[in-house]
Structures are given as C-alpha cells and as structure tokens.
C-alpha positions as a LaTeX table, in Angstrom:
\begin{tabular}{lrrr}
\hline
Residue & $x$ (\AA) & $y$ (\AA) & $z$ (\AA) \\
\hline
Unk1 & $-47.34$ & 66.48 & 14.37 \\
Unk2 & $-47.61$ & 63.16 & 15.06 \\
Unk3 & $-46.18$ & 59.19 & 14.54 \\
Unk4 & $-47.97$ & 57.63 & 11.27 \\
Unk5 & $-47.15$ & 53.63 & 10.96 \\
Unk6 & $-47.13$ & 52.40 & 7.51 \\
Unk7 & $-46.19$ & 48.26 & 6.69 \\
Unk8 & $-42.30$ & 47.90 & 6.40 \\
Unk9 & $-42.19$ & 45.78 & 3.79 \\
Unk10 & $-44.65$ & 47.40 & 1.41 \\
Unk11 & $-43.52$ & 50.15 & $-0.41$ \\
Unk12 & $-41.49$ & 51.05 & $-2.89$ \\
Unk13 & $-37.87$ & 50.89 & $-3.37$ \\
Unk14 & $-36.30$ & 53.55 & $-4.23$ \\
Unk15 & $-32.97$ & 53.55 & $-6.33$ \\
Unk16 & $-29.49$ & 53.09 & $-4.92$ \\
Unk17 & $-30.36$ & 50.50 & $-2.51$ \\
Unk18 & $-34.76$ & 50.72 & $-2.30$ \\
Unk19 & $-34.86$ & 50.65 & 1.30 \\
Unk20 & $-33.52$ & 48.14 & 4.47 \\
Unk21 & $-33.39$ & 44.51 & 3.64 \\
Unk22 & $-35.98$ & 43.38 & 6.64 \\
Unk23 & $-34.22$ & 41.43 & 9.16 \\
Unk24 & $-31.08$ & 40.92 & 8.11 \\
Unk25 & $-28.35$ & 43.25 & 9.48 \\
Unk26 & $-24.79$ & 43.09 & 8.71 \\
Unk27 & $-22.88$ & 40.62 & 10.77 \\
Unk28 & $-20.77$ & 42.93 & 13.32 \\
Unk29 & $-17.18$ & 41.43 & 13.93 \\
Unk30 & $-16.65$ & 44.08 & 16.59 \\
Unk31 & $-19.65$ & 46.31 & 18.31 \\
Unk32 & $-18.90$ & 49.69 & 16.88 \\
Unk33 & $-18.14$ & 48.18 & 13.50 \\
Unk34 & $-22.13$ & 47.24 & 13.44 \\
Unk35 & $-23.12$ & 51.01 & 14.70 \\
Unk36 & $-20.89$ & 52.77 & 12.40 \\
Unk37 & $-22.66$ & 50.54 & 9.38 \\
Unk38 & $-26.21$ & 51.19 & 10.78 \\
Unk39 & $-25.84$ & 55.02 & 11.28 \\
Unk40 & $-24.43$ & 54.37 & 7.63 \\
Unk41 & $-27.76$ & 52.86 & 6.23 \\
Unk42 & $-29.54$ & 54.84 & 7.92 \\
Unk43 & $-28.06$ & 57.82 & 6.63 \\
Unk44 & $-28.07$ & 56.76 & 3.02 \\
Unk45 & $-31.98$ & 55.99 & 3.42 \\
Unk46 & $-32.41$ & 59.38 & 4.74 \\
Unk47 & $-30.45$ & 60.57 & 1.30 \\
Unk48 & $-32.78$ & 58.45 & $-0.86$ \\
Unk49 & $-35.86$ & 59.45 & 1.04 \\
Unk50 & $-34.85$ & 63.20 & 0.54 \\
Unk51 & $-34.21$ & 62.37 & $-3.25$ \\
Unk52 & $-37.66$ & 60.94 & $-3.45$ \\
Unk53 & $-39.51$ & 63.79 & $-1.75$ \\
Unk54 & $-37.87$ & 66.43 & $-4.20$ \\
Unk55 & $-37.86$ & 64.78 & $-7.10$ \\
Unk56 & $-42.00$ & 64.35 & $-6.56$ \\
Unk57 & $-42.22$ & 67.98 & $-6.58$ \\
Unk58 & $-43.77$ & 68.03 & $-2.90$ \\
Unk59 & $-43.85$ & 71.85 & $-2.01$ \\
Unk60 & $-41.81$ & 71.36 & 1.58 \\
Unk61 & $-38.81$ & 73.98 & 2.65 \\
Unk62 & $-35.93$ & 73.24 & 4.82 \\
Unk63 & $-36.48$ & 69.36 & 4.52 \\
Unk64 & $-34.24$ & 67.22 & 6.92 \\
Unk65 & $-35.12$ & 63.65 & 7.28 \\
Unk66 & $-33.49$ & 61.78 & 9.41 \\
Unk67 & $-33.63$ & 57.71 & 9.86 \\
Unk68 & $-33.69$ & 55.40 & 13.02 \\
Unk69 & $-33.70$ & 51.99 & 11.56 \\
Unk70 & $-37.24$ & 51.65 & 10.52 \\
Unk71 & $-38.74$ & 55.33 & 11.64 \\
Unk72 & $-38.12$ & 58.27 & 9.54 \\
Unk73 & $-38.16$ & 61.62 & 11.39 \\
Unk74 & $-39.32$ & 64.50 & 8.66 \\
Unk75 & $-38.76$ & 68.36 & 9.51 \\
Unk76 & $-39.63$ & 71.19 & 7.18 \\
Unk77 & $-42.53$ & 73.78 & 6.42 \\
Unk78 & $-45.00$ & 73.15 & 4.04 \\
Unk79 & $-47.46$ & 75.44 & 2.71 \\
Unk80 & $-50.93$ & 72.94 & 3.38 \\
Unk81 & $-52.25$ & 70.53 & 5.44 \\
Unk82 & $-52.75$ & 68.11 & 1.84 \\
Unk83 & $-49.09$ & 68.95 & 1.33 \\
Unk84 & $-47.94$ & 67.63 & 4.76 \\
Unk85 & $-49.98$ & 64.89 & 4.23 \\
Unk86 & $-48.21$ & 64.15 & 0.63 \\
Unk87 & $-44.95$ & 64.37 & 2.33 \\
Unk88 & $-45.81$ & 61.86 & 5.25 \\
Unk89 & $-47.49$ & 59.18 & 2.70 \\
Unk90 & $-43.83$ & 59.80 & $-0.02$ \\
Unk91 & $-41.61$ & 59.23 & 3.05 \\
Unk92 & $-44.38$ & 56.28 & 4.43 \\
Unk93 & $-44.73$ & 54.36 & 1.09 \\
Unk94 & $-41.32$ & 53.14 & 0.58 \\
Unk95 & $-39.85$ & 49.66 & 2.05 \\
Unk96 & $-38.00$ & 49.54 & 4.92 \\
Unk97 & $-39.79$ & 52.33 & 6.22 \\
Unk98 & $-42.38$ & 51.49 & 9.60 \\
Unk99 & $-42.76$ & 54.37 & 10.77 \\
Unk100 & $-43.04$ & 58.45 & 10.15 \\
Unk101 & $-42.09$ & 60.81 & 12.71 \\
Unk102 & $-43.83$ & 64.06 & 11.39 \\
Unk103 & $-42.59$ & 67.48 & 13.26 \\
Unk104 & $-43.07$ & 69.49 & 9.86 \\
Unk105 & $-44.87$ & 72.99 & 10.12 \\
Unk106 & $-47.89$ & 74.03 & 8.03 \\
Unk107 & $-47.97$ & 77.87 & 7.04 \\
Unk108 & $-51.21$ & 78.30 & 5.34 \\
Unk109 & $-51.87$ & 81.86 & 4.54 \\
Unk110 & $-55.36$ & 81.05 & 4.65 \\
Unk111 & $-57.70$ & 82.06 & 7.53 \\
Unk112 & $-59.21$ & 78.67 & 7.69 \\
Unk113 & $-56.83$ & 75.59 & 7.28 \\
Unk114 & $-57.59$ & 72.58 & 5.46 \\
Unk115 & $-59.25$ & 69.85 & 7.31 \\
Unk116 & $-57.11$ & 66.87 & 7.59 \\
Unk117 & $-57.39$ & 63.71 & 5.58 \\
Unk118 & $-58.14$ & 60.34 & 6.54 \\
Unk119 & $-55.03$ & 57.69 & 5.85 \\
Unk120 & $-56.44$ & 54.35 & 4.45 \\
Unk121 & $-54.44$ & 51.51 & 4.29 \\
Unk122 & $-55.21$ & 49.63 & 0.95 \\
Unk123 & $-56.10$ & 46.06 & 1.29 \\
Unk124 & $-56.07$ & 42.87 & $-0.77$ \\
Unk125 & $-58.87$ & 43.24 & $-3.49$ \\
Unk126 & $-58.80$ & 47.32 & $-3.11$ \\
Unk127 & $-59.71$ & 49.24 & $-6.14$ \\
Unk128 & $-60.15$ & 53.32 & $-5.64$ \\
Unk129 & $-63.47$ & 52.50 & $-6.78$ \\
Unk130 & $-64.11$ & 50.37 & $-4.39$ \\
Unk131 & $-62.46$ & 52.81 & $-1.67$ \\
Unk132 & $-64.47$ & 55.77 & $-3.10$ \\
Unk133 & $-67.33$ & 53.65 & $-2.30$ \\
Unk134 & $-66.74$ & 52.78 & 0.88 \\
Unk135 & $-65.56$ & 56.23 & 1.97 \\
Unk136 & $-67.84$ & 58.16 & 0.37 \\
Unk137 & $-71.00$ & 56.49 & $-0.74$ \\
Unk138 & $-70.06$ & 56.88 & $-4.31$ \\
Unk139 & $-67.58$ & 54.86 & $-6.72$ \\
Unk140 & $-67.40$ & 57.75 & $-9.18$ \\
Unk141 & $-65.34$ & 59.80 & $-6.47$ \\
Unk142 & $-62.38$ & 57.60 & $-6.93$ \\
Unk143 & $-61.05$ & 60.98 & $-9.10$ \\
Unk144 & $-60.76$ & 62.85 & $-5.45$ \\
Unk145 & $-58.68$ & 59.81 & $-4.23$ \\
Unk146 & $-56.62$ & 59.65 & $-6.86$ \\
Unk147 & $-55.84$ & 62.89 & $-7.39$ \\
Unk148 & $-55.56$ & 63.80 & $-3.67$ \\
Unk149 & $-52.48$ & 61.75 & $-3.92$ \\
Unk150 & $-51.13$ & 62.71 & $-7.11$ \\
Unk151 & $-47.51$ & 62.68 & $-7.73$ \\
Unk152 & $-47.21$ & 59.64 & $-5.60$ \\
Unk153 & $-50.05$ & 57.70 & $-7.60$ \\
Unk154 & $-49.37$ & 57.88 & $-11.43$ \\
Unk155 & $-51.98$ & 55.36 & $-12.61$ \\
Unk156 & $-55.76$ & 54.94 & $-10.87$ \\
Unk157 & $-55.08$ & 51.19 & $-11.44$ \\
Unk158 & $-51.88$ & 50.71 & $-9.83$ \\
Unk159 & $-52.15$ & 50.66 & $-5.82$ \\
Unk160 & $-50.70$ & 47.87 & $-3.83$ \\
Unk161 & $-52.04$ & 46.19 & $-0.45$ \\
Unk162 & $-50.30$ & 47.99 & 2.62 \\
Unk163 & $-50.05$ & 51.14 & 0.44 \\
Unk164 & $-51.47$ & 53.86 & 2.69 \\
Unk165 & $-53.92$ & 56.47 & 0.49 \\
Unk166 & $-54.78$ & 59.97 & 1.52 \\
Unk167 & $-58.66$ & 59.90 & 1.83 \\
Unk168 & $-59.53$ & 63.90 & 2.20 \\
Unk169 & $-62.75$ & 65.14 & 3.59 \\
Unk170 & $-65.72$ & 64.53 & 1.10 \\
Unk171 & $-66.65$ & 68.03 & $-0.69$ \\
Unk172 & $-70.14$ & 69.49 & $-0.34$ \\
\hline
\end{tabular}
C-alpha cells in the first residue's frame, strides 16, 4: 500500500474524454452546480480508468477505483506483487492522473513473494537501452524492462518522458 505520484499531464488519454483537461474547470454559476460536475468527471475518469485496467488484461479481482480530482484510489486483490505493480503504472500512466492511491491486496500462493520493483520515471533522451544500462550494467537487459511492463508497453521504441517504467529486481 502506498501513494505513487506520476506527472499529470503525461500519459495517455484514454477514450471518451482521455483524462482532466489540466487547469481548467467548468465555470460554476452556483456552488453545488460546480461539485455535482466534478464528482461527475471524476466519476467518468474512474469508468475509463476501470475500462483501461480490464481491457489490458491485468489479473486484479473486485477492482473499484475511485477518483479525487487528480488522485486515483485503486482497491482489489491481485495475485503478484508484478501484477500490483502493472495495475498502479495502467492507472498512473494516463493524463490527468497525479497521483495513485494503492490499497489493493496481493495473494501470492507462493511461500516467498516477489520482491518489489523499482518505478523509473523516463526522461528526455530515455531509450530502455539506455535504462537497462543504467539500472543494470547491461543494455541487452532492456528485454526484462520491456517485458516487465508488457501490456502497457506494446513497442520497445515507444516510451514517452514522464512515463513511469517498472524496473524489477535484476535476476541472478
């Protein structure tokens, strides 16, 4: 459990409205007006958010996400540590989104559980090359990168600065 920032307005967008327009919130004509419209949004997000985590096949039961403006609160159980992590970088990586409130559950049936991953947030001039390199000591690991954050990452070549990555623990 924990709160995991991410950059607002990196991300993607997702369909059916990709995320909160930064700073510019509907212009109230009464007070309750402008609450009812937020709760609204920030419904609808949650919706799309849901949406996005299903339809990238993350393994999580009884997901609920709920949005407060920029922070996305995520409840569920999830069989893995990596899976959780999935799950928090899905919800993270799409505009509009600051911050992830995680409170999901991990039921490994394993005796040991997974270590947990580093998050790195990719940067101007970032390859997963160059990250492999940097994290590891060896370009040619990019692979573990890349597919430690498979479905979210389709192509090895397409990352974005202020995406955050899922860096796991380097294999012996």
């Amino acid at each position: 459990m924990g709160l995991f920032s991410f950059l607002k307005n990196a991300g993607v967008a997702l369909a059916g409205g990709g995320g909160k327009k930064a700073d510019t919130p509907p212009a109230p004509t009464v007070d309750h007006g402008a609450d009812a419209m937020k709760k609204f949004n920030d419904s609808q997000l949650a919706m799309r958010l849901t949406n996005h985590v299903v339809g990238l096949q993350l393994k999580v039961d009884n997901l609920n996400i709920e949005v407060d403006d920029d922070k996305a609160i995520v409840h569920g159980m999830v069989p893995t540590q990596p899976e959780k992590e999935k799950v928090i970088l899905a919800v993270g990586n799409v505009a509009g989104i600051a911050s992830v409130d995680d409170r999901m559950s991990v039921v490994e049936s394993v005796s040991v559980p997974a270590p947990a991953a580093k998050f790195y947030e990719v940067k101007r001039g970032d390859t997963l090359s160059k990250i492999a390199r940097d994290q590891y000591g060896n370009a040619g690991k990019y692979l573990a990168i890349f597919k430690a954050n498979e479905p979210m990452l389709k192509d090895p070549d397409k990352i974005y600065p202020g995406q955050m990555l899922r860096i796991p623990p380097q294999e012996k």
